[in-house]
GUFI-854043 format. One record per residue: residue number from 1; z, x, y of N, C-alpha, C, O in turn; residue in three letters. Coordinates in pm, 1 decimal, always signed. Layout:
N
{pator: NUM, n_w: Z, n_u: X, n_v: Y, ca_w: Z, ca_u: X, ca_v: Y, c_w: Z, c_u: X, c_v: Y, o_w: Z, o_u: X, o_v: Y, lumza: Ala}
...
This chain:
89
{pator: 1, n_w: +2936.9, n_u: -1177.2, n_v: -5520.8, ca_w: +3004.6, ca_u: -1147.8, ca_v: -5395.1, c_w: +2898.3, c_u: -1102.7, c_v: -5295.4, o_w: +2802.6, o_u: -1048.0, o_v: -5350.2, lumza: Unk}
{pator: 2, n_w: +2890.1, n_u: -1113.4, n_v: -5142.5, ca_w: +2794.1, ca_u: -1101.5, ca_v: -5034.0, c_w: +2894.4, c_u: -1042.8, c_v: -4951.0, o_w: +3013.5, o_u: -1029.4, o_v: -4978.9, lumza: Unk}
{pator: 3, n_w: +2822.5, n_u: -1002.0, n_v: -4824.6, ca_w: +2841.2, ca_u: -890.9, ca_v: -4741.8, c_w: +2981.0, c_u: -941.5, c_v: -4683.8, o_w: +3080.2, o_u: -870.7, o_v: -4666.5, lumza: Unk}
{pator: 4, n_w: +2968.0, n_u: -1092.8, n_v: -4654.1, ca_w: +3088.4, ca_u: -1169.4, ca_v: -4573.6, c_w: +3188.9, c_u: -1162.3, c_v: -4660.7, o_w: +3301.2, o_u: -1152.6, o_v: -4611.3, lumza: Unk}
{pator: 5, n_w: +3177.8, n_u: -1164.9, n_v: -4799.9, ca_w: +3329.0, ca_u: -1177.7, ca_v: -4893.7, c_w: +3367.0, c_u: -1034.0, c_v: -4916.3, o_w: +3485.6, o_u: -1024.9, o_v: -4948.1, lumza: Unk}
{pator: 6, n_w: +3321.3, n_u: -950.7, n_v: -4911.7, ca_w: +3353.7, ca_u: -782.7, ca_v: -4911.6, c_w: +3414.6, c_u: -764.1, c_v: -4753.6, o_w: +3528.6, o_u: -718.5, o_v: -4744.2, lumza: Unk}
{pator: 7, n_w: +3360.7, n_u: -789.1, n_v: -4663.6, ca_w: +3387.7, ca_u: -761.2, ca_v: -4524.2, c_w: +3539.6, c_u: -826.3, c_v: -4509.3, o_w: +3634.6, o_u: -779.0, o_v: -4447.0, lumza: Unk}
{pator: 8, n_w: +3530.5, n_u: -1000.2, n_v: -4616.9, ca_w: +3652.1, ca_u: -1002.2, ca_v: -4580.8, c_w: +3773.9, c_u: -907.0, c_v: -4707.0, o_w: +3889.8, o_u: -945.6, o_v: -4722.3, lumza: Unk}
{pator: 9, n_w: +3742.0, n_u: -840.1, n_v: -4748.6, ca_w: +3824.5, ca_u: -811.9, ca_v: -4850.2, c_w: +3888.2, c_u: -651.5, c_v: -4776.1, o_w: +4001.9, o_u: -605.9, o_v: -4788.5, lumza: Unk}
{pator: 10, n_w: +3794.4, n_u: -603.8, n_v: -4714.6, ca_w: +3844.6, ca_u: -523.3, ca_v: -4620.6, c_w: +3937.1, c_u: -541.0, c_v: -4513.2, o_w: +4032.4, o_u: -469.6, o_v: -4481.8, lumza: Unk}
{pator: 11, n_w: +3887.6, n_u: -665.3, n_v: -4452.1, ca_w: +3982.6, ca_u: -747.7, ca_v: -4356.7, c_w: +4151.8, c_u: -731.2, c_v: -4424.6, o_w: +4257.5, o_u: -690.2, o_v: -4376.5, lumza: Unk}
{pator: 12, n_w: +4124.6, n_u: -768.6, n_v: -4516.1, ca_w: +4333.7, ca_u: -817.2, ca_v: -4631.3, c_w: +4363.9, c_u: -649.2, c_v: -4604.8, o_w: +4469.3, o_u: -620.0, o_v: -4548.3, lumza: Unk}
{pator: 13, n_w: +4288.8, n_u: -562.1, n_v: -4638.2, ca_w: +4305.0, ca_u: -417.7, ca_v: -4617.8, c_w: +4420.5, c_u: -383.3, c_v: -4448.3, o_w: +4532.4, o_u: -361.7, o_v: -4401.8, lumza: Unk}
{pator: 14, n_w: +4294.4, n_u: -400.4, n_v: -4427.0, ca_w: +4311.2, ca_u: -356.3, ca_v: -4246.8, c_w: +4466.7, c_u: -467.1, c_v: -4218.0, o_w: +4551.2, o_u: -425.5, o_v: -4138.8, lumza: Unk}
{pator: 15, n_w: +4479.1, n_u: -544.4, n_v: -4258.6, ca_w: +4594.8, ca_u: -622.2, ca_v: -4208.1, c_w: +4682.6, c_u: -597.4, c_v: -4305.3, o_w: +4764.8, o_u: -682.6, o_v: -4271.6, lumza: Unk}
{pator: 16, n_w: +4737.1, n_u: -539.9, n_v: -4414.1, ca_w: +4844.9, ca_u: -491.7, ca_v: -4473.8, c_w: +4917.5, c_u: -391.5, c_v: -4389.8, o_w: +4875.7, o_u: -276.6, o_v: -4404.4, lumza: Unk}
{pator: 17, n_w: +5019.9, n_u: -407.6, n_v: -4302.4, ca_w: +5121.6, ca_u: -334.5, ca_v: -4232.2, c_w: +5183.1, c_u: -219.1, c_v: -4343.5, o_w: +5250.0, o_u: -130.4, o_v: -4290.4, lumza: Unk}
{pator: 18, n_w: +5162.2, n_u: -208.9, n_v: -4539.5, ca_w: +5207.7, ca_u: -150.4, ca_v: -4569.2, c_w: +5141.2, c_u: -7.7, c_v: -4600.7, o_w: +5192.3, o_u: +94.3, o_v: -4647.0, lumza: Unk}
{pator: 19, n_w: +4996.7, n_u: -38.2, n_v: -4555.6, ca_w: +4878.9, ca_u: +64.4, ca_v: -4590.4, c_w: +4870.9, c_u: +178.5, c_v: -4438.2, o_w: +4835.5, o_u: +137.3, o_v: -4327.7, lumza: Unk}
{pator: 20, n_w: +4901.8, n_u: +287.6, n_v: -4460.0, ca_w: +4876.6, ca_u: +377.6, ca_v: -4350.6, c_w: +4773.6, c_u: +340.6, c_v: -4237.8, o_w: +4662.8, o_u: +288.4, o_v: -4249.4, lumza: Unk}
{pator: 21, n_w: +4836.7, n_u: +379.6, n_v: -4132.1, ca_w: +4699.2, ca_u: +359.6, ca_v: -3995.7, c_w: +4605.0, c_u: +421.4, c_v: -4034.9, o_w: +4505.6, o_u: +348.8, o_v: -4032.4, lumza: Unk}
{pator: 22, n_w: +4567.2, n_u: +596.0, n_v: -4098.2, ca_w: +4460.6, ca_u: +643.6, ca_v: -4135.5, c_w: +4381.1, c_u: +547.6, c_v: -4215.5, o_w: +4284.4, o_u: +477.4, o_v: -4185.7, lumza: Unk}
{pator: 23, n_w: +4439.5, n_u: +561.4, n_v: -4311.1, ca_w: +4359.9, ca_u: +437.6, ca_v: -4415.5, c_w: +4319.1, c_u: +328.0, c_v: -4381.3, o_w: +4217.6, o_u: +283.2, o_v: -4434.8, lumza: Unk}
{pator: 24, n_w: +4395.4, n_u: +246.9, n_v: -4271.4, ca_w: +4332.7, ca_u: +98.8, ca_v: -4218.7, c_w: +4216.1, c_u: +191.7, c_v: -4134.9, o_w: +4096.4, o_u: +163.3, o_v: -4135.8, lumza: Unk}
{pator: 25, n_w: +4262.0, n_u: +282.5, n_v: -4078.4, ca_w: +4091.5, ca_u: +358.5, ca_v: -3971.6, c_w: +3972.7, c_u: +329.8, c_v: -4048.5, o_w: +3873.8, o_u: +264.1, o_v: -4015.7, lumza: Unk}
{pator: 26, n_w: +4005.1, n_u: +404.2, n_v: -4181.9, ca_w: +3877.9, ca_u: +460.5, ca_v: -4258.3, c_w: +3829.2, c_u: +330.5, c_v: -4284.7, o_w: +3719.9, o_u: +291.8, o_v: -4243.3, lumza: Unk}
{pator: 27, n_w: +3928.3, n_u: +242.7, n_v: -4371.4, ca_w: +3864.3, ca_u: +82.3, ca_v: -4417.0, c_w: +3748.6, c_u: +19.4, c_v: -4299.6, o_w: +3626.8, o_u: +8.3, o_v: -4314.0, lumza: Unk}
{pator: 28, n_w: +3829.5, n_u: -14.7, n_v: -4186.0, ca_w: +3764.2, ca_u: -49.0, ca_v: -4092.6, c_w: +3626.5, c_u: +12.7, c_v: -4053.3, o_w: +3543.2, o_u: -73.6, o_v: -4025.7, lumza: Unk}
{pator: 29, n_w: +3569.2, n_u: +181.2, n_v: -4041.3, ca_w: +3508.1, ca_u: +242.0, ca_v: -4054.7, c_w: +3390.9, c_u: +186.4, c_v: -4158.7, o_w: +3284.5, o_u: +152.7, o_v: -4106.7, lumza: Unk}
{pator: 30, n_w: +3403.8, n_u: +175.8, n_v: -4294.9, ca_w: +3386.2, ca_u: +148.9, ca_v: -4418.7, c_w: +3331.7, c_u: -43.4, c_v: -4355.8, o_w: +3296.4, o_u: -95.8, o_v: -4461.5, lumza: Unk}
{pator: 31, n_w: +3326.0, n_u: -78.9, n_v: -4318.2, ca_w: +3346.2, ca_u: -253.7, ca_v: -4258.7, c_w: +3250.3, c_u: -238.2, c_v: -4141.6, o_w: +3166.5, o_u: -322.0, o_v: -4108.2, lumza: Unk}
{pator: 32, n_w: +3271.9, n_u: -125.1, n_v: -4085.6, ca_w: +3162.0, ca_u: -108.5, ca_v: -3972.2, c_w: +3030.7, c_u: -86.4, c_v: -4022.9, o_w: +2926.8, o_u: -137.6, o_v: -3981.2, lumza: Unk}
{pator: 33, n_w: +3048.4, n_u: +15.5, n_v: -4141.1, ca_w: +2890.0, ca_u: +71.2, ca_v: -4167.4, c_w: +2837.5, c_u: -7.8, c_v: -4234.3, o_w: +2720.5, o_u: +13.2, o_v: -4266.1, lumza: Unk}
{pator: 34, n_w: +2899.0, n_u: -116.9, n_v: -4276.0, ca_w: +2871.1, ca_u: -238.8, ca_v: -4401.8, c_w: +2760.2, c_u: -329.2, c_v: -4301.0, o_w: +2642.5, o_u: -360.4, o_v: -4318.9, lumza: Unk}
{pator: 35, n_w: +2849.6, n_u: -353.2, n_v: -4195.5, ca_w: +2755.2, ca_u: -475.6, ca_v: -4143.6, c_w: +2668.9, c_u: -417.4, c_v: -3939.9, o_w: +2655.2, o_u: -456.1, o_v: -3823.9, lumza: Unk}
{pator: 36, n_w: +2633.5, n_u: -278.3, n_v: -4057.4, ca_w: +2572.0, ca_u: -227.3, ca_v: -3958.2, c_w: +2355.3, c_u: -258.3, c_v: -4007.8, o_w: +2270.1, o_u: -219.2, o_v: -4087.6, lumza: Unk}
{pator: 37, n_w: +2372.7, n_u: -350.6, n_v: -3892.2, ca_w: +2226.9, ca_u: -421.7, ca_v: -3908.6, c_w: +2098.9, c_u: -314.5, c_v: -3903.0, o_w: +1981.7, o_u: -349.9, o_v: -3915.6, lumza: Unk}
{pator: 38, n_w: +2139.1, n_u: -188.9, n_v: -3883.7, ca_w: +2018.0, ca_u: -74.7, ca_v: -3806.2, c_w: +1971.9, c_u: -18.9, c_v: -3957.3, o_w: +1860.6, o_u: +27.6, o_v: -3981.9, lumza: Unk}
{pator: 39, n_w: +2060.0, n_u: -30.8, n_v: -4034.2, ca_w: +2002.0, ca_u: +30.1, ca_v: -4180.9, c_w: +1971.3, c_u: -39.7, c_v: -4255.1, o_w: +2012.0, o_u: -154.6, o_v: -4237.6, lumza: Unk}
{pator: 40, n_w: +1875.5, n_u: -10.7, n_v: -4390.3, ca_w: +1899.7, ca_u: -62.8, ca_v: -4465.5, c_w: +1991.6, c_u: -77.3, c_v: -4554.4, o_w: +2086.9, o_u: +0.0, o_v: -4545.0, lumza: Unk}
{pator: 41, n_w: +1992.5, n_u: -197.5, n_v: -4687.4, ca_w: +2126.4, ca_u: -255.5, ca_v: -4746.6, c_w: +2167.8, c_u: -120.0, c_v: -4817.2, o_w: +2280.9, o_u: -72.0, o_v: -4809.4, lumza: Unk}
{pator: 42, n_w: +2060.9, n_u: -63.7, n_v: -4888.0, ca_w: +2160.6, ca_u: +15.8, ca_v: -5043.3, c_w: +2234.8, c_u: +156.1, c_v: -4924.7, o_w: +2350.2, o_u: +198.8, o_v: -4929.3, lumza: Unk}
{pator: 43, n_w: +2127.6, n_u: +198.7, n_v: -4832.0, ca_w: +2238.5, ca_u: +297.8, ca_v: -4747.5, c_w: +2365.9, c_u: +256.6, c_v: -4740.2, o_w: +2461.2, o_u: +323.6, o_v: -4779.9, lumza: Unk}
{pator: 44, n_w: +2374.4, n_u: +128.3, n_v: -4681.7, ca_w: +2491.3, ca_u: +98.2, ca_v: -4587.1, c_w: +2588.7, c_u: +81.4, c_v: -4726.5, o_w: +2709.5, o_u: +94.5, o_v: -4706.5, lumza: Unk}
{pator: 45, n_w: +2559.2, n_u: +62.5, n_v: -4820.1, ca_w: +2606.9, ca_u: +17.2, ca_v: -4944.5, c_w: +2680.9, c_u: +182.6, c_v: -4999.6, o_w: +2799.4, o_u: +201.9, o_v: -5026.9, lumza: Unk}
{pator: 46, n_w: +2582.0, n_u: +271.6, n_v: -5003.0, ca_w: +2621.2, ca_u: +437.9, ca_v: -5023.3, c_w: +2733.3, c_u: +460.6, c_v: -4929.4, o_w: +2835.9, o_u: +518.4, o_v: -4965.2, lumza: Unk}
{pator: 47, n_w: +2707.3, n_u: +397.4, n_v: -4760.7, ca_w: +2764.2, ca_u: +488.7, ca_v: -4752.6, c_w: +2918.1, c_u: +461.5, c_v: -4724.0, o_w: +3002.6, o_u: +544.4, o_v: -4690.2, lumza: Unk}
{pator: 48, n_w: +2937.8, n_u: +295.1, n_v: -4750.4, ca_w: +3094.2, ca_u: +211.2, ca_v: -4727.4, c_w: +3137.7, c_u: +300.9, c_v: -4899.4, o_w: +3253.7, o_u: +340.9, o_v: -4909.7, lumza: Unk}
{pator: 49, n_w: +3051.4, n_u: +322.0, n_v: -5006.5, ca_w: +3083.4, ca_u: +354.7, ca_v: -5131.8, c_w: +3169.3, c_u: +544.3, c_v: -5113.3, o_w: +3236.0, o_u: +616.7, o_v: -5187.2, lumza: Unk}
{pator: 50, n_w: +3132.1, n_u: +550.1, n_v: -5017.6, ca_w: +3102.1, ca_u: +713.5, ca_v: -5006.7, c_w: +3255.1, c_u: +735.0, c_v: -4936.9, o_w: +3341.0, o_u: +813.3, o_v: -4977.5, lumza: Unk}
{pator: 51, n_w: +3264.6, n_u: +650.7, n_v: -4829.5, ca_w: +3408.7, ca_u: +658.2, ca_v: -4740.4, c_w: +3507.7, c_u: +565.5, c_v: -4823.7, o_w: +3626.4, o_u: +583.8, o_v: -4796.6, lumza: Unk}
{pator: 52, n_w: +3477.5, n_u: +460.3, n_v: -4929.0, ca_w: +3585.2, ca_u: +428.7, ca_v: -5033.1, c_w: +3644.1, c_u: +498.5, c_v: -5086.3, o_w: +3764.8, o_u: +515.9, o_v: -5103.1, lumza: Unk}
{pator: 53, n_w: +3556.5, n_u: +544.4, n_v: -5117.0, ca_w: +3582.4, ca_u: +674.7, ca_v: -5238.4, c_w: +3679.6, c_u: +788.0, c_v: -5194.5, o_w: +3767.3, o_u: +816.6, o_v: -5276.0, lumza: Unk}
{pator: 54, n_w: +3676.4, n_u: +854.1, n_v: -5081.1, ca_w: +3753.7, ca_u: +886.5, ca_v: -5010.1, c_w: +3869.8, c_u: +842.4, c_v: -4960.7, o_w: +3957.8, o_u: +917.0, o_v: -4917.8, lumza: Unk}
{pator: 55, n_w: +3874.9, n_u: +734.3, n_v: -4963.9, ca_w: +4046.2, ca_u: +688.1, ca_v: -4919.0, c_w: +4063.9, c_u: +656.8, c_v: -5043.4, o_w: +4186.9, o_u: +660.7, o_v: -5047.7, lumza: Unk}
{pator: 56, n_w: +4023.7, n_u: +622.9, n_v: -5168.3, ca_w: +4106.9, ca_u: +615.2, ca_v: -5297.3, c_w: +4139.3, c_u: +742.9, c_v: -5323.6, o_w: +4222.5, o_u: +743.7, o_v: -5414.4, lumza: Unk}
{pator: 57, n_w: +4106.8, n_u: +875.2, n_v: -5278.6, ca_w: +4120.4, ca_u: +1014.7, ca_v: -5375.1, c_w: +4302.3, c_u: +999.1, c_v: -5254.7, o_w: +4397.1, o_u: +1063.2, o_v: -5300.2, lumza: Unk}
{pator: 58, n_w: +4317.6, n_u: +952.7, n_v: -5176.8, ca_w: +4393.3, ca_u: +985.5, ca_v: -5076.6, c_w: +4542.6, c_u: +951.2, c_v: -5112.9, o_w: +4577.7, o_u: +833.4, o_v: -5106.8, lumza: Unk}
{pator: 59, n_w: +4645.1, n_u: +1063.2, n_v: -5155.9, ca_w: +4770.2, ca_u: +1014.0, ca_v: -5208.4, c_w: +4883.3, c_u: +963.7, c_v: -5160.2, o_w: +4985.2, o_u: +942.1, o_v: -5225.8, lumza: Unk}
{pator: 60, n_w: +4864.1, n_u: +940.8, n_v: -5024.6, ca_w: +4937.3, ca_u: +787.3, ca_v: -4944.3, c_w: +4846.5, c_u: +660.6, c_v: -4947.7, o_w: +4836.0, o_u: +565.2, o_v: -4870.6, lumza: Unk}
{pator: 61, n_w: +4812.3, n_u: +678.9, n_v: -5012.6, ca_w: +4741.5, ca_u: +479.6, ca_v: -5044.5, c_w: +4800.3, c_u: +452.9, c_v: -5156.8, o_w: +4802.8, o_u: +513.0, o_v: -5264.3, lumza: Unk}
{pator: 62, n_w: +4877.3, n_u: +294.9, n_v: -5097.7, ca_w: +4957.8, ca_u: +242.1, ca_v: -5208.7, c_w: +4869.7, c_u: +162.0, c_v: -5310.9, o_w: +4766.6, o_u: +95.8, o_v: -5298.7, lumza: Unk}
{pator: 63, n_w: +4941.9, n_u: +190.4, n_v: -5404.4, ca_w: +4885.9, ca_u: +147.6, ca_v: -5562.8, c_w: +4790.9, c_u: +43.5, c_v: -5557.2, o_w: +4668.5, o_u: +47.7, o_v: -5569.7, lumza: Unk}
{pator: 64, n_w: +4897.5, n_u: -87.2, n_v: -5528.2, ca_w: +4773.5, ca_u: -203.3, ca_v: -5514.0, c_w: +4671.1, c_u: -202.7, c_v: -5408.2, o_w: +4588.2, o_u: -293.5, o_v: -5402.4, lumza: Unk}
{pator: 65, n_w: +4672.5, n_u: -85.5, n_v: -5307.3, ca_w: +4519.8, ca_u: -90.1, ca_v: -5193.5, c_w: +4440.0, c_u: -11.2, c_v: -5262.9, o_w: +4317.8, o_u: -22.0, o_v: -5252.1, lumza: Unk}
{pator: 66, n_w: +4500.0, n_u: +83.1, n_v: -5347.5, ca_w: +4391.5, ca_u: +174.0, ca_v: -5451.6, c_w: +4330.9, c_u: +41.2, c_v: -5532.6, o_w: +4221.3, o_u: -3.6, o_v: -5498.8, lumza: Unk}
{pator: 67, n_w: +4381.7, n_u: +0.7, n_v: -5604.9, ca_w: +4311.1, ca_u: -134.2, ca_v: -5687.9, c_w: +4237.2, c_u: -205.4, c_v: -5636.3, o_w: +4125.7, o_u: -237.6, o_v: -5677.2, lumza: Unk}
{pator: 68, n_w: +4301.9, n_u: -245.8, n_v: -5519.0, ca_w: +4159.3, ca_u: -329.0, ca_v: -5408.3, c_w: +4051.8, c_u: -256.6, c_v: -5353.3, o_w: +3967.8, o_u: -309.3, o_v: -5280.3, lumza: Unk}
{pator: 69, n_w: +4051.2, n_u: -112.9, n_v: -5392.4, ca_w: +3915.9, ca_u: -39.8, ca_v: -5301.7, c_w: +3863.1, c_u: -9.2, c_v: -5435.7, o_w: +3747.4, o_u: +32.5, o_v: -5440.4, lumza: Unk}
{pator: 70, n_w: +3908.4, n_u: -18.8, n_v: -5511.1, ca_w: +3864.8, ca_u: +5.7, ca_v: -5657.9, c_w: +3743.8, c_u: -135.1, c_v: -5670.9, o_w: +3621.5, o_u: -137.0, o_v: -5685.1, lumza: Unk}
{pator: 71, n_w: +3824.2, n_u: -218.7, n_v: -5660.9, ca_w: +3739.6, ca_u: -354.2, ca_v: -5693.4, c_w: +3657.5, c_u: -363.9, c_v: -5646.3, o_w: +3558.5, o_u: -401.5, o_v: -5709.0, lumza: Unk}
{pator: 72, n_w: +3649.7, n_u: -337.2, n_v: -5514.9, ca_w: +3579.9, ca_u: -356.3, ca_v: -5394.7, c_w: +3443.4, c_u: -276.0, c_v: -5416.8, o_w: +3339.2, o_u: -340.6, o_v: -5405.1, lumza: Unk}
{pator: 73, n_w: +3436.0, n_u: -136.0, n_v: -5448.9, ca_w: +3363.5, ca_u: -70.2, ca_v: -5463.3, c_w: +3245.8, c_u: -101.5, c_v: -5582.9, o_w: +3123.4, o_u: -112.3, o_v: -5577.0, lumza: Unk}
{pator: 74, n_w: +3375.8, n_u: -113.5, n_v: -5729.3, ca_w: +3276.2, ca_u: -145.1, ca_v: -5826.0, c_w: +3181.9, c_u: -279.2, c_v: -5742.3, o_w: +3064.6, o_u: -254.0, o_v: -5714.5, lumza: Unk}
{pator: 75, n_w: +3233.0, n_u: -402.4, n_v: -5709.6, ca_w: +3094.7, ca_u: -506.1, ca_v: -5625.9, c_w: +3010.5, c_u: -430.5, c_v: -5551.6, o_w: +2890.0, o_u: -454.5, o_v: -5543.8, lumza: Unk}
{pator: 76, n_w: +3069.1, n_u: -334.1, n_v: -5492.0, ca_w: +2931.9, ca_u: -286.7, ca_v: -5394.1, c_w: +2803.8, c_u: -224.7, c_v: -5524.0, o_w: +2681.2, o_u: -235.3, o_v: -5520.7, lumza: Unk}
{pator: 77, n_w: +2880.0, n_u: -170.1, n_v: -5613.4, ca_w: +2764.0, ca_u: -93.2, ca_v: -5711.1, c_w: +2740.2, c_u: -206.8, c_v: -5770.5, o_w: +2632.9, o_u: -198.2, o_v: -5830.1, lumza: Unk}
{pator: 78, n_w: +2782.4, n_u: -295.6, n_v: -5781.3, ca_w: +2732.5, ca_u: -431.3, ca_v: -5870.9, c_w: +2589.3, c_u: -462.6, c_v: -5771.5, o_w: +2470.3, o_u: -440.1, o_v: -5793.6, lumza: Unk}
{pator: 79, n_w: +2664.2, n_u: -528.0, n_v: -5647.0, ca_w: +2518.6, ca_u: -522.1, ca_v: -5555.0, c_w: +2409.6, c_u: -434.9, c_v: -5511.8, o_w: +2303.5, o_u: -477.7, o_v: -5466.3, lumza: Unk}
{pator: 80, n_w: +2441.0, n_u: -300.5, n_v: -5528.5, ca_w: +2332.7, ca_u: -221.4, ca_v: -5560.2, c_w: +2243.3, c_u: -224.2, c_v: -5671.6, o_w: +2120.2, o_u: -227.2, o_v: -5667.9, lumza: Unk}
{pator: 81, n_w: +2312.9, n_u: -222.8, n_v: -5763.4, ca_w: +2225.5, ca_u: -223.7, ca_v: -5864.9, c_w: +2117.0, c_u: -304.9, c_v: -5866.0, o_w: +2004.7, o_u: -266.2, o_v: -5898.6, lumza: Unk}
{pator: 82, n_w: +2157.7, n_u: -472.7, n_v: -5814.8, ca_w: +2088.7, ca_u: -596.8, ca_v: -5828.6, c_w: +1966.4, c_u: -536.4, c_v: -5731.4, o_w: +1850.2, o_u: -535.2, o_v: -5771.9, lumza: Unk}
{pator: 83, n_w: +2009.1, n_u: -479.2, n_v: -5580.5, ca_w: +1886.6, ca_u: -463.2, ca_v: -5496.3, c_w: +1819.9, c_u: -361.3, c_v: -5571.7, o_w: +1724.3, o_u: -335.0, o_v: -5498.7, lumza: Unk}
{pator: 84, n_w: +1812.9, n_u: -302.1, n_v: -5652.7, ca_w: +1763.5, ca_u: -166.5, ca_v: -5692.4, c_w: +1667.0, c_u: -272.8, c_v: -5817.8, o_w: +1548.1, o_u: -250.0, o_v: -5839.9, lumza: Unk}
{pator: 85, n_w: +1720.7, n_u: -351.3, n_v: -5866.7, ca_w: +1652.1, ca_u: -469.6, ca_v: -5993.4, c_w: +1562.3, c_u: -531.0, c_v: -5887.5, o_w: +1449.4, o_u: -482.1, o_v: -5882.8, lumza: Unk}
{pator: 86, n_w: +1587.0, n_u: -618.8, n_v: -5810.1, ca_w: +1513.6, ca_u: -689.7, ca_v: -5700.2, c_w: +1365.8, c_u: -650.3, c_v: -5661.5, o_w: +1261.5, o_u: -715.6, o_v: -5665.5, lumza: Unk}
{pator: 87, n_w: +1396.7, n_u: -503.5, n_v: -5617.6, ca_w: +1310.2, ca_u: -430.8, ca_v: -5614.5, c_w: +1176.2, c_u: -369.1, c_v: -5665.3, o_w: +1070.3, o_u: -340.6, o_v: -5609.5, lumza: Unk}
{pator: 88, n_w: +1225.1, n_u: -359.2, n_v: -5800.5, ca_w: +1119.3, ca_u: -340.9, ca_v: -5936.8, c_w: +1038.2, c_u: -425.1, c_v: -5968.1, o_w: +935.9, o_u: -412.8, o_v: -6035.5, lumza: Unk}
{pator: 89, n_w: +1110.2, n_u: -571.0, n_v: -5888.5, ca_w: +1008.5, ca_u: -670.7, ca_v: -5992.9, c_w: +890.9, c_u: -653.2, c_v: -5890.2, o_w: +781.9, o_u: -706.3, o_v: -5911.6, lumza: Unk}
């Protein structure tokens, strides 16, 4: 998965009418810092991981948007990891 298939997976987020306005804020937020070009990747990667993480602890997020920020997240640590491998060699 790449920056465009996460960005859009946030997108399905932000357009579920059944997910709170806070929560579409934060997602969107989370989508901003992703494909924010001024940093580097594993930051921007911490810190969409950092504001996920935060709207999953959040107990008006419905079940299946918890599962999708769930998913979502583990790829971002999937892609960290790889840049963190990338790196070494």
């Amino acid at each position: 998965m790449d920056i465009e298939g996460i960005s859009g997976l946030l997108d399905e987020i932000n357009t579920d009418r059944s997910v709170p306005r806070n929560i579409r804020t934060l997602v969107m937020e989370a989508k901003a810092h992703l494909n924010d070009q001024k940093q580097e990747m594993p930051i921007r990667i911490n810190s969409v991981i950092s504001i996920l993480d935060e709207v999953s602890a959040d107990p008006n997020v419905p079940v299946y948007t918890r599962t999708q920020i769930w998913n979502i997240v583990s790829l971002l640590e999937v892609m960290n990891e790889k840049i963190k491998a990338d790196r070494t060699i």
